[in-house]
N, CA, C and O of each residue as an XYZ file, in Angstrom:
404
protein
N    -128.555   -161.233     25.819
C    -128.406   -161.902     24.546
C    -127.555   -161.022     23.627
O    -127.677   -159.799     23.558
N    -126.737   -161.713     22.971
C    -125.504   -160.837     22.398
C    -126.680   -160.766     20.773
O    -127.659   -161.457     20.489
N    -125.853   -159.356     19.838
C    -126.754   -159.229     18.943
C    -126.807   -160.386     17.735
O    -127.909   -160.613     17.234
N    -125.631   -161.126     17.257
C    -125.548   -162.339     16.662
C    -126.930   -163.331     16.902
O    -127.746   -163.680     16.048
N    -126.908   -163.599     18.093
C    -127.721   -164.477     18.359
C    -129.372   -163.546     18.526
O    -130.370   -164.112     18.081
N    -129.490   -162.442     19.040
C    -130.923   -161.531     18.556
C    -131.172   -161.618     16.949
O    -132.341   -161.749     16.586
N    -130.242   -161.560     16.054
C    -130.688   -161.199     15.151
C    -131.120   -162.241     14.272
O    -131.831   -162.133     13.273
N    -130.266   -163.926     15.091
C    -130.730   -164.897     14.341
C    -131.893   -165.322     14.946
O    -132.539   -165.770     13.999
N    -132.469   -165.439     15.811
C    -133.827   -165.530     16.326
C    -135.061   -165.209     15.823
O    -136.118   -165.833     15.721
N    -134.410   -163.189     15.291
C    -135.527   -162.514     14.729
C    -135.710   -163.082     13.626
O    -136.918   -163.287     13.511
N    -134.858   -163.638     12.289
C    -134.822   -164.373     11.537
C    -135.424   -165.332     11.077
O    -136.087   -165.483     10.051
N    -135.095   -166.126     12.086
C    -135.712   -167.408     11.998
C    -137.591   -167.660     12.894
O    -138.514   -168.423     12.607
N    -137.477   -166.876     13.715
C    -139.111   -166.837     13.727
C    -139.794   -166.157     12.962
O    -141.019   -166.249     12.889
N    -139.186   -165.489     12.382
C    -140.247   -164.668     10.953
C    -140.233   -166.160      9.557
O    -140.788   -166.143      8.459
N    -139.643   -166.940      9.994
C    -139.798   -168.320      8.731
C    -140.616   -169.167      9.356
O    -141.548   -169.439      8.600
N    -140.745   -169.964     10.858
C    -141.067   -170.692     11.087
C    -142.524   -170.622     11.480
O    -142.976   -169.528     11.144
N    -143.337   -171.313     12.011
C    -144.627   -171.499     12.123
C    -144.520   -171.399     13.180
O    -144.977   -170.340     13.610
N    -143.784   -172.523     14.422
C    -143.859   -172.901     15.746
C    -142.808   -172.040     16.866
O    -142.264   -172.501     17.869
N    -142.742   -170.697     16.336
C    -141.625   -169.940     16.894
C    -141.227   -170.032     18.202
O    -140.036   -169.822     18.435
N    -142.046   -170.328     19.203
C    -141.679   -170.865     20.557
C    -141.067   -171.958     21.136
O    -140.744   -172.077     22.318
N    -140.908   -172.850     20.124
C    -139.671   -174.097     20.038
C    -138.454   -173.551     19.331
O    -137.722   -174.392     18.810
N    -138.166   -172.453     19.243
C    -136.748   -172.012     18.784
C    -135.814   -172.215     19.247
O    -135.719   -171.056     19.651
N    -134.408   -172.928     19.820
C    -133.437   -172.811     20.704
C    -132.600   -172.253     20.486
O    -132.300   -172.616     19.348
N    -131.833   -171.451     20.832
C    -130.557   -171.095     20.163
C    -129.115   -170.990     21.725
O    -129.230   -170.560     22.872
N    -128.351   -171.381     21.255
C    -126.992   -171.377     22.442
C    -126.279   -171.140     21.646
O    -126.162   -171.712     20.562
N    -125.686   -170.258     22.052
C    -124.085   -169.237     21.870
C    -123.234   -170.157     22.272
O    -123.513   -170.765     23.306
N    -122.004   -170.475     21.555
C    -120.943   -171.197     22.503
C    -119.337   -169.910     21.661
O    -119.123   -169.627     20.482
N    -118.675   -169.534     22.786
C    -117.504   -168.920     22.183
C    -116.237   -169.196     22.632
O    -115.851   -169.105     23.797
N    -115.624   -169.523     21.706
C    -113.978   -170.048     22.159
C    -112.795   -169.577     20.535
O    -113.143   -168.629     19.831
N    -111.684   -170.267     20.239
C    -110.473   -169.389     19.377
C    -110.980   -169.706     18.413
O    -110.329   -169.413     17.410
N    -111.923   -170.213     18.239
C    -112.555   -170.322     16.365
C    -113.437   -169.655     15.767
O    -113.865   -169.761     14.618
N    -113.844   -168.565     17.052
C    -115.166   -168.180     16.935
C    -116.706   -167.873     17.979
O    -116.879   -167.636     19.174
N    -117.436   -168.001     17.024
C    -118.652   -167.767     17.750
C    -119.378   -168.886     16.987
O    -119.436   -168.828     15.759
N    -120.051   -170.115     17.810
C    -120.914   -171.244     17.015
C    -122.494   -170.691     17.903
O    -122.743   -170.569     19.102
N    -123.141   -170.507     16.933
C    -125.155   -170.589     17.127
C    -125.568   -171.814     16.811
O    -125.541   -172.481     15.776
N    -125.857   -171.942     17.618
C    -126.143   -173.510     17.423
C    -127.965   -173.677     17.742
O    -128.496   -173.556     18.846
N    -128.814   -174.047     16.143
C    -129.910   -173.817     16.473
C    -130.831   -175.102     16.413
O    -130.370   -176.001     15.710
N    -131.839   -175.313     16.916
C    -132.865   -176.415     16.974
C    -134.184   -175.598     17.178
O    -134.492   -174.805     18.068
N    -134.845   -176.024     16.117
C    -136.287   -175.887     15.527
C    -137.158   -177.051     15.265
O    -136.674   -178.166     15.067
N    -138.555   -176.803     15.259
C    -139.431   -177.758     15.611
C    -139.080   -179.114     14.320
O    -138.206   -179.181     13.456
N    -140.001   -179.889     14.630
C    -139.150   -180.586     13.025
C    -140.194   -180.609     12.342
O    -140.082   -181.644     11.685
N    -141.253   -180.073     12.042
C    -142.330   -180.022     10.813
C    -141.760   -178.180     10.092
O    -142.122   -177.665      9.034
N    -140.652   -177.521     11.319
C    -140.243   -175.904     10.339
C    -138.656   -176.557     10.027
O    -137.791   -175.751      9.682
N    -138.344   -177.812     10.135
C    -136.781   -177.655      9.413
C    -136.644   -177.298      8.274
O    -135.681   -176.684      7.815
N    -137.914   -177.771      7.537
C    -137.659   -177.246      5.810
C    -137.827   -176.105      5.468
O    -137.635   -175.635      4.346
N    -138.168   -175.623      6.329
C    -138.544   -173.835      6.359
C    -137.223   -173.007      6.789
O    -137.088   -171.784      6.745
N    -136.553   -173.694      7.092
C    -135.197   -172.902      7.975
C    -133.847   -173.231      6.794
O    -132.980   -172.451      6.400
N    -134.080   -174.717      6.428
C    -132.977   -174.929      5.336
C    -133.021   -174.968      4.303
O    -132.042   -175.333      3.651
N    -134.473   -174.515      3.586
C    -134.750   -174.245      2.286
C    -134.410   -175.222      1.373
O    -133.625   -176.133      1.638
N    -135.188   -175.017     -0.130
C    -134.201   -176.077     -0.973
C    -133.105   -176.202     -1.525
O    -132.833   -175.425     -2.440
N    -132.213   -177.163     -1.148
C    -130.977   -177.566     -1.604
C    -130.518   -176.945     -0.358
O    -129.335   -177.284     -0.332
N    -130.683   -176.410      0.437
C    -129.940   -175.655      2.002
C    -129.872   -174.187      1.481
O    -128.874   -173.586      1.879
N    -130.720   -173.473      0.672
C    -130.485   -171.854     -0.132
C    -130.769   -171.243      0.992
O    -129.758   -170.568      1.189
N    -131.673   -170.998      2.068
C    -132.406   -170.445      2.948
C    -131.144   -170.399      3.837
O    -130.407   -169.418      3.939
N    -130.936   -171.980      4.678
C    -129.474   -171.835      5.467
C    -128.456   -171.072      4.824
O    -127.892   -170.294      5.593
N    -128.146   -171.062      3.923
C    -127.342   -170.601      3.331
C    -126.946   -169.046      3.067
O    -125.892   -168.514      2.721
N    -128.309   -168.516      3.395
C    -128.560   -167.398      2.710
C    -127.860   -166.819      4.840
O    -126.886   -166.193      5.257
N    -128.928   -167.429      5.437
C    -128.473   -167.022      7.141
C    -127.389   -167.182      7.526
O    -126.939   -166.529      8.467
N    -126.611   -168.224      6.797
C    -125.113   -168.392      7.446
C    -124.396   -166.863      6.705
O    -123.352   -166.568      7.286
N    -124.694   -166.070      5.785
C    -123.958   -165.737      5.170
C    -124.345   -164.001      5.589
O    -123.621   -163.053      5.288
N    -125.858   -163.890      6.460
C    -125.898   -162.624      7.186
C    -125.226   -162.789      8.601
O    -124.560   -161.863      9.065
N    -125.407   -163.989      9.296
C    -124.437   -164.173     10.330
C    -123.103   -163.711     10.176
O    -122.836   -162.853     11.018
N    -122.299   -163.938      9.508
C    -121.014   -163.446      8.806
C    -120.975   -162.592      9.261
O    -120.298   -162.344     10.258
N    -122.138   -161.395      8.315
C    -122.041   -160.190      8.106
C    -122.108   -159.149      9.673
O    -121.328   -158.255     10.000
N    -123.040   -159.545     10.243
C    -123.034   -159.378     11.145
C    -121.910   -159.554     12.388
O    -121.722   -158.694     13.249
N    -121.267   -160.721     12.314
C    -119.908   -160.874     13.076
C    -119.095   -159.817     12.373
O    -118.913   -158.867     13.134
N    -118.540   -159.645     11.188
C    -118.017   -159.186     10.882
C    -118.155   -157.509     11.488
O    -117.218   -156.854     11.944
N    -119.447   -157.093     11.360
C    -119.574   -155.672     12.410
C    -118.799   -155.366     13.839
O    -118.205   -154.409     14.335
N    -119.089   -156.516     14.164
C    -118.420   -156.818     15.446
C    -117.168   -157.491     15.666
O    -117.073   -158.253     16.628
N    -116.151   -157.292     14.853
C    -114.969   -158.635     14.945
C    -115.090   -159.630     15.556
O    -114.588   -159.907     16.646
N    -116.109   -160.565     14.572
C    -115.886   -161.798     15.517
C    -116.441   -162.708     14.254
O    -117.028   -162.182     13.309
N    -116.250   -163.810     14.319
C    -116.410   -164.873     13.436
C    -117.518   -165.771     13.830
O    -117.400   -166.689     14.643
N    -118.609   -165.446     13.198
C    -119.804   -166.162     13.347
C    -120.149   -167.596     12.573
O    -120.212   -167.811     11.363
N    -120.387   -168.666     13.895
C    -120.952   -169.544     12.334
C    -122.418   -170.315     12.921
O    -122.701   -170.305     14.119
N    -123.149   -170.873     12.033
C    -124.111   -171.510     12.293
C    -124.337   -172.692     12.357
O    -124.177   -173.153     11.227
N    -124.699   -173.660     13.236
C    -124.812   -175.376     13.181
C    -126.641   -175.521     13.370
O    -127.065   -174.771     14.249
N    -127.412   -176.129     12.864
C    -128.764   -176.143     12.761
C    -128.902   -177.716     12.622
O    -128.664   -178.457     11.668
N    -129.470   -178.024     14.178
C    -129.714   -179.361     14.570
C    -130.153   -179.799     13.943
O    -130.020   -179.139     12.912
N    -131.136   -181.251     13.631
C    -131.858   -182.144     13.116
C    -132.904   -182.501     14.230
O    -132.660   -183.362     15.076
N    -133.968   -181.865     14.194
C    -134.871   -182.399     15.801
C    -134.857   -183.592     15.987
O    -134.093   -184.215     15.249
N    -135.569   -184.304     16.891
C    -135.537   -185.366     17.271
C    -137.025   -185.799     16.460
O    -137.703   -184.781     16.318
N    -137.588   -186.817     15.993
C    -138.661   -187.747     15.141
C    -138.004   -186.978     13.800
O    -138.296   -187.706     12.851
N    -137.174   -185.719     13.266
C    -137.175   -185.236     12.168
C    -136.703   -186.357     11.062
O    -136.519   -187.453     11.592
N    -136.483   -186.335      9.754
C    -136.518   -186.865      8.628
C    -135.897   -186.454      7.746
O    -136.301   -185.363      7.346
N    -134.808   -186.970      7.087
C    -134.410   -186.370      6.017
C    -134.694   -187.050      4.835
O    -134.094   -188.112      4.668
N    -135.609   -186.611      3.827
C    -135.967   -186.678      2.795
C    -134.900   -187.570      1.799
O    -135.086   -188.645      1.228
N    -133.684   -186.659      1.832
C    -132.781   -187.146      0.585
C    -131.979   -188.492      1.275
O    -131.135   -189.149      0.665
N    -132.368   -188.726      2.506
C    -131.232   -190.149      3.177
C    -132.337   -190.925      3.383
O    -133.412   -190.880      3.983
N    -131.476   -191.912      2.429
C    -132.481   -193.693      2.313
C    -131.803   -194.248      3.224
O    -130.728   -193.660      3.337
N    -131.943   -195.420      4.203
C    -131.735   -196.408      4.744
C    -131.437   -197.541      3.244
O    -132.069   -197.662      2.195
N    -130.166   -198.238      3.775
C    -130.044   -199.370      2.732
C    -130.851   -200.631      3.172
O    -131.167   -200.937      4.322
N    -131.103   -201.264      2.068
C    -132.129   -202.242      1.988
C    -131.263   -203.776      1.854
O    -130.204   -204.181      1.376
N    -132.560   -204.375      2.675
C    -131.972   -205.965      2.875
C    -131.850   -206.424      1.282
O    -132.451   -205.917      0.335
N    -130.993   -207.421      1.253
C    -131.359   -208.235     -0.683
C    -132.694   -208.622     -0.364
O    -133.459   -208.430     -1.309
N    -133.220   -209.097      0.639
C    -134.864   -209.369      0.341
C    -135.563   -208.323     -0.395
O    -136.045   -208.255     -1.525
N    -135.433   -207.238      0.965
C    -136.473   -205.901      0.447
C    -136.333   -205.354     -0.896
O    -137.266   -204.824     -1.498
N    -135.020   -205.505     -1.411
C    -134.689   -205.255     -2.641
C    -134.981   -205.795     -3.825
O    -135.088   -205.026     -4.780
N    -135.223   -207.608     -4.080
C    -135.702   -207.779     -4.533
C    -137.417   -207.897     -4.409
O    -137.959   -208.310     -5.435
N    -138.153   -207.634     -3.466
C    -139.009   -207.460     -3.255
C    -139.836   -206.661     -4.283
O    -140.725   -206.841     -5.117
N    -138.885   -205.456     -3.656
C    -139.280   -204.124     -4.777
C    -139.430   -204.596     -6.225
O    -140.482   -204.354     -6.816
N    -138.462   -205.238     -6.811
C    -138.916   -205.120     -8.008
C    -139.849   -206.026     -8.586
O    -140.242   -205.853     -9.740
């Protein structure tokens, strides 16, 4: 395991609850280095914090870390499968809509 990907592991199981559903795959080609991670889906909110501050904060030691190593790190952080995103509504029939009100 290259250290990019050790160090995002160590990371991210010190946030999550279900640390043994962690995935992480390295993929490397001319753009870089992509980590590409999937976590349980009751710790996604634990991994992307609010407003994405948490992701945000990891994409930006990933960096740092590539940067030790000349290489260009970036992070992609799946959406599990049953997961949910809070801020995305499904649009509503004109029934359901007037329903609502």
């Amino acid at each position: 395991m290259e250290r990019d990907q050790e160090f995002l592991e160590y990371v991210v199981k010190g946030l999550v609850d279900n640390p043994d559903s962690i995935q992480i795959t390295r993929k490397v080609d001319e753009m870089g280095v992509l980590l590409t991670l999937t976590v349980h889906k009751d710790d996604m909110g634990k991994v992307v914090g609010r407003a994405g501050a948490t992701a945000k904060a990891i994409r930006t030691l990933l960096r740092v870390v590539g940067m030790k190593n000349d290489a260009r790190v970036n992070l992609k952080i799946n959406e599990p499968e049953g997961g949910t995103r809070a801020f995305e509504q499904r649009e509503k029939s004109v029934d359901e809509a007037i329903a609502d009100l």
